[in-house]
C-alpha positions in Angstrom: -0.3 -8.2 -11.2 1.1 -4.7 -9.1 3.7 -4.5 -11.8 4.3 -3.4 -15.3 7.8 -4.9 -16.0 8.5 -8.8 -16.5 11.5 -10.3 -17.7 11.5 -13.4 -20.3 12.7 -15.9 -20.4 10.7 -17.1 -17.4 12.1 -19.9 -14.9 9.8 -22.0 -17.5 11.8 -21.0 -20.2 9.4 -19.4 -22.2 10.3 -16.4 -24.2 6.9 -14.2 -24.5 3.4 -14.2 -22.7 1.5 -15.3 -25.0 3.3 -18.6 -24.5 3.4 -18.4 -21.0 -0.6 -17.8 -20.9 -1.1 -20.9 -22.8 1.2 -22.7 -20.2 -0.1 -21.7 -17.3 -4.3 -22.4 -18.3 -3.8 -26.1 -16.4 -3.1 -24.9 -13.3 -6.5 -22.3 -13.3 -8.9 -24.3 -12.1 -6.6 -24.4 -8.5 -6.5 -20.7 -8.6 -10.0 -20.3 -8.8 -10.5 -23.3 -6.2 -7.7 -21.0 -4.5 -6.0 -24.2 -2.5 -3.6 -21.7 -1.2 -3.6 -17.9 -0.3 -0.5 -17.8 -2.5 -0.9 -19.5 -5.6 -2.0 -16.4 -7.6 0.9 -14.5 -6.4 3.6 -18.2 -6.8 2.0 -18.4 -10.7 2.7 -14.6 -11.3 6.0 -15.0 -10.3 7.0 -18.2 -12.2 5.3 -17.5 -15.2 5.7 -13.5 -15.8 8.1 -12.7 -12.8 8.4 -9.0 -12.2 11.5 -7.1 -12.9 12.4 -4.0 -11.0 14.5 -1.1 -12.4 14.9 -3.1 -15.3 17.8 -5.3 -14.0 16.5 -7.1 -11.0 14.2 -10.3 -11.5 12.1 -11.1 -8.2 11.9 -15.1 -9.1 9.3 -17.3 -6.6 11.4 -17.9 -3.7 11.7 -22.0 -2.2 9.4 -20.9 1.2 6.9 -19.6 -1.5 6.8 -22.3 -3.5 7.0 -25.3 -0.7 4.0 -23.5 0.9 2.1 -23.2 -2.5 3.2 -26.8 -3.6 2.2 -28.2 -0.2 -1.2 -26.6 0.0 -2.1 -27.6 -3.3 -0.5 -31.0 -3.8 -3.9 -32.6 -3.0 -5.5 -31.1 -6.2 -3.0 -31.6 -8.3 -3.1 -34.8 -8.0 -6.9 -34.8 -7.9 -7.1 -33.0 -11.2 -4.2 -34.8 -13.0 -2.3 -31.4 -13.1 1.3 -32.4 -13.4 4.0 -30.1 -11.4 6.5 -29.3 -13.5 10.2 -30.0 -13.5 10.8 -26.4 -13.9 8.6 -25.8 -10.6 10.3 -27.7 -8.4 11.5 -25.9 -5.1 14.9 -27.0 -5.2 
């Protein structure tokens, strides 16, 4: 990550990274099978988004996460890896 401020909770509503590490171990097999250019940076930004100044959250935004879901939606569904509720571009 290019920063050294996060914010929790996280749009996944967990409240430290060690719980958001354990969460996000399913979904790194498709970053290291990197089905999108973007994944990395969608993960980061779902799971331990960055804060700026210490008041501003920079959440995944829907183009982001439509690109990543579309790229990868193949793989998920090859590898079982459920998208969760939490994910969802709306």
């Amino acid at each position: 990550m290019t920063y050294n401020m996060t914010f929790f909770p996280n749009m996944m509503g967990h409240y430290d990274q060690d719980t958001a590490a354990v969460q996000i171990e399913p979904f790194l097999p498709l970053v290291n099978l990197n089905c999108s250019p973007d994944f990395h940076t969608f993960l980061c930004k779902a799971f331990v988004p960055a804060c700026v100044k210490q008041i501003h959250v920079i959440h995944p935004c829907r183009r982001l996460c439509e690109r990543v879901y579309s790229d990868c939606k193949q793989l998920l569904d090859t590898f079982g890896i459920t998208w969760p509720e939490e994910l969802e571009c709306n």
